[in-house]
Kinemage of the C-alpha trace (Angstrom):
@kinemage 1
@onewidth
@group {chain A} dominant
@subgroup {mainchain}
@vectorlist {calphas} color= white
{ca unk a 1} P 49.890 -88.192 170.120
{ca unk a 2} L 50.758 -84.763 169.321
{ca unk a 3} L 54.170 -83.836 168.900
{ca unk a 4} L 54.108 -79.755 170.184
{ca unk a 5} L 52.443 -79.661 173.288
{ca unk a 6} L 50.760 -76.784 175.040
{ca unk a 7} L 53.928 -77.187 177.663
{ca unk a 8} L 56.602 -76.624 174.313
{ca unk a 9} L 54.312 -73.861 173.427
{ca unk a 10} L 54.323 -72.045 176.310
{ca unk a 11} L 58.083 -72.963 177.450
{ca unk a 12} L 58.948 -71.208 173.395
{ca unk a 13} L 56.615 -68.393 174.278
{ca unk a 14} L 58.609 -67.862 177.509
{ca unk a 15} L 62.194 -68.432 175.418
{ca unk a 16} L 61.152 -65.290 173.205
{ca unk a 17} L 59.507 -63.289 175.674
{ca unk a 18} L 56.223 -63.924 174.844
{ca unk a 19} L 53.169 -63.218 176.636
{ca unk a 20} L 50.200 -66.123 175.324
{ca unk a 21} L 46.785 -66.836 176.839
{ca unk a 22} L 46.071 -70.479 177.097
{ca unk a 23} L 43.834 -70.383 174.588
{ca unk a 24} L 46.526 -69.008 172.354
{ca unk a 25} L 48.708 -71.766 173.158
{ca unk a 26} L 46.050 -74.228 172.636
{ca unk a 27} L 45.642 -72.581 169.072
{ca unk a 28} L 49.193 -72.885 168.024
{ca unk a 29} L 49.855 -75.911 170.104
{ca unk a 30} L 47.782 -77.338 167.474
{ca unk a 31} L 48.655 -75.458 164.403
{ca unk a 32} L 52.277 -76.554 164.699
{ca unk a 33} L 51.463 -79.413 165.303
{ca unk a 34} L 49.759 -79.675 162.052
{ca unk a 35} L 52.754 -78.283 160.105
{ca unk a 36} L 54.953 -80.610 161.452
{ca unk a 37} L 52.316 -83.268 160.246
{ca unk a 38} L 51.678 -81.868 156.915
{ca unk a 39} L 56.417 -81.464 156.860
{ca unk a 40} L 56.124 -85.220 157.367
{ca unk a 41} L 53.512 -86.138 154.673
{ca unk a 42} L 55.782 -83.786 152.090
{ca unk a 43} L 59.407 -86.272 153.524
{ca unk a 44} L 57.101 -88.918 152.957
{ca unk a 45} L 57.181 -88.568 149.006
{ca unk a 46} L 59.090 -90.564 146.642
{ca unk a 47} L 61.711 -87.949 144.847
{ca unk a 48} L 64.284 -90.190 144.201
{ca unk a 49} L 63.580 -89.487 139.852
{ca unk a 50} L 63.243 -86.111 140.723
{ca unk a 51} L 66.068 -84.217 139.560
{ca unk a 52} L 68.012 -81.328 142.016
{ca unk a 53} L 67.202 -77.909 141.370
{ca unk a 54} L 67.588 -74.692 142.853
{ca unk a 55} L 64.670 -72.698 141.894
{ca unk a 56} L 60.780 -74.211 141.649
{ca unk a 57} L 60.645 -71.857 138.391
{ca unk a 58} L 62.856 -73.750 135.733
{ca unk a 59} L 61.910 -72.285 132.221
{ca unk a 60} L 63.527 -68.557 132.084
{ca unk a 61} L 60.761 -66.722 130.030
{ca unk a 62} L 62.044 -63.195 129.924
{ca unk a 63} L 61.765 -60.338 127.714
{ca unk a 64} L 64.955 -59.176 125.942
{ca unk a 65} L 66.122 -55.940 127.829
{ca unk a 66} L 65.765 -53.181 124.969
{ca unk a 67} L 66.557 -49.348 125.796
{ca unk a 68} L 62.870 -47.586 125.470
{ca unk a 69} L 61.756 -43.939 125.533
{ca unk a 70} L 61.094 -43.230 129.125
{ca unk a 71} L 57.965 -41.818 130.780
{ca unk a 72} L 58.280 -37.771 130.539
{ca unk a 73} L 58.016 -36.162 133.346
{ca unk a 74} L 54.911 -34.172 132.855
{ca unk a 75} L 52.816 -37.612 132.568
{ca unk a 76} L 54.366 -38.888 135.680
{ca unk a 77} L 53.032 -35.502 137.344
{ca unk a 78} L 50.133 -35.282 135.815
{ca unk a 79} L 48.424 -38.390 138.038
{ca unk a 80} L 50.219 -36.609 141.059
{ca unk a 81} L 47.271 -35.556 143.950
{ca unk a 82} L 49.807 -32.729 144.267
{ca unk a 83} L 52.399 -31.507 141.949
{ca unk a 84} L 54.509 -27.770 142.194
{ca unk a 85} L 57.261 -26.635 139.764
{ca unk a 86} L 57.572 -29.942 137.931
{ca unk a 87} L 58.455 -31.930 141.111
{ca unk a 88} L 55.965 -34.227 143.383
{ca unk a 89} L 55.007 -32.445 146.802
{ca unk a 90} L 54.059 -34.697 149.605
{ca unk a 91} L 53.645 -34.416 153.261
{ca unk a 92} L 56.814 -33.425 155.795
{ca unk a 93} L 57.236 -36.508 157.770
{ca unk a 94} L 60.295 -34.945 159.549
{ca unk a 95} L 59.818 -32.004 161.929
């Protein structure tokens, strides 16, 4: 039996002011449905050898930070669609 029903679904959607066709809540009736499923199959594995950690990535592979000549500015301009007196012009967005 599932555990989200249409009902939760549209009870949520009315919680957060949403407005949902039925065939939307069908949709994610089911879709949550299935992540709640899939949630379960994930507490269903064994991680008791498993040590604690608090990042997925555990080998730090990073470059040493070494001060570099920067980009001059007249290579950064020169990809620029359009450039005027050494600075970048772009479009007003403010009137």
């Amino acid at each position: 039996m599932a555990r989200v029903t249409v009902e939760t679904v549209d009870q949520i959607a009315r919680l957060a002011h949403l407005s949902l066709t039925p065939e939307e809540s069908i949709t994610f009736a089911r879709q949550l449905d299935e992540i709640l499923a899939y949630a379960d199959s994930l507490q269903a594995l064994d991680t008791a050898r498993v040590p604690p950690m608090s990042h997925a990535w555990t080998s730090e592979v990073f470059r040493e930070d070494e001060p570099r000549e920067g980009l001059p500015g007249h290579r950064a301009l020169e990809a620029a669609p359009d450039a005027s007196d050494g600075l970048f012009r772009v479009p007003r967005v403010i009137g």
